[in-house]
N, C-alpha and C positions, 0 to 999 in steps of 0.2 A: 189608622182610620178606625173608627168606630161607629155605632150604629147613632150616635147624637149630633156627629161632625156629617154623617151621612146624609143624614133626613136634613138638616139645615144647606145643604149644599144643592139635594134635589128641590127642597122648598125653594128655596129663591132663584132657581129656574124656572119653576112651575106656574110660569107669566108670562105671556107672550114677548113684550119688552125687552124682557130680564134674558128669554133663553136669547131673542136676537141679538142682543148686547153682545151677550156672552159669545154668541158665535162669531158674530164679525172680528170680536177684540182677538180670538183663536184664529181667526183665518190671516189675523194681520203683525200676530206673532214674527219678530220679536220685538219691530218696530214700537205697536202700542198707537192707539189715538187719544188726539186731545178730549174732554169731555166735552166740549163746546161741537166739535168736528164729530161725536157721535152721537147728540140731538141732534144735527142736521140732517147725517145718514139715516138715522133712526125717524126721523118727521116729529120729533116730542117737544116740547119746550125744555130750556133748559134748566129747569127747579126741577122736573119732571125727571129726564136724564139722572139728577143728582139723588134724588131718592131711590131710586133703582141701581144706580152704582153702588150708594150705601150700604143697599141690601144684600147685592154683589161682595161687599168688599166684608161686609159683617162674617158672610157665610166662607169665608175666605177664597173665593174664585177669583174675584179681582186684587190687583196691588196698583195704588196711585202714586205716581211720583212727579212734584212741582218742579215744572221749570220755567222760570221765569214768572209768567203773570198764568199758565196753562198748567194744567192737572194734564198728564198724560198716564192713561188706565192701558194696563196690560192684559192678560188671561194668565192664571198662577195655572200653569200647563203640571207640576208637579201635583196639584191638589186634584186636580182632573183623574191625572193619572192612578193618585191614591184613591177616589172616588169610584172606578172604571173597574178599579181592581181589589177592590172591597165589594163591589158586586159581584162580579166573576171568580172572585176568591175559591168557593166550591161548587165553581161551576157543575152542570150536570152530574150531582155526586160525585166529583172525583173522575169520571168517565170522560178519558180529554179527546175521546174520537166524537163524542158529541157537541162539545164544544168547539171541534178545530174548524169548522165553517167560519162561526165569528171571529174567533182568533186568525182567520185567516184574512178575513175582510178588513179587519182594525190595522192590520199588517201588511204594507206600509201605507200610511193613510192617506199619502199625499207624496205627489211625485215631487220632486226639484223645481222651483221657477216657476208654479204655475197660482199661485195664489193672487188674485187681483189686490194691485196695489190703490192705497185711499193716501191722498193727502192730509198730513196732519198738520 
């Protein structure tokens, strides 16, 4: 990760839209919804949706995969990670007792079974 891959992955968050997007498609990992089925979550029209995945999928956060006549969008959970951790990289100078709050919080993020499921 680098500081070009960086700023394009926080800019295309940096939308209301774009970060819901982004969040629901994370919370619904590894399943993925259809693009159709996340303008409807989302209240957007669906040309609307599609620009905003674009931008998603430009900055590399999302990956689309066709089946059938449906676009089903995931969350690249690997670029996130790279992201997360190109910020925290030197965290509090190297000082990881000031760091280990968050570190402690991001760990583990999410218990087993509890993420609301969406039909896709």
């Amino acid at each position: 990760m680098d500081n070009t891959k960086t700023i394009a992955a926080l800019a295309a968050l940096a939308q209301a839209t774009r970060l819901e997007t982004f969040r629901l498609l994370v919370s619904n990992e590894p399943d993925g919804i259809a693009a159709g089925e996340l303008a409807r979550l989302i209240g957007v029209p669906s040309n609307t949706m599609s620009a905003h995945l674009s931008t998603l999928s430009q900055a590399g956060l999302v990956k689309g995969e066709r089946h059938s006549r449906s676009i089903i969008y995931r969350a690249d959970l690997d670029v996130l990670r790279d992201v997360t951790l190109y910020l925290l990289k030197d965290c509090c100078g190297g000082n990881a007792s000031l760091c280990a709050p968050l570190i402690d919080e991001l760990s583990p993020c999410c218990p087993p079974n509890t993420r609301p499921q969406v039909d896709a």
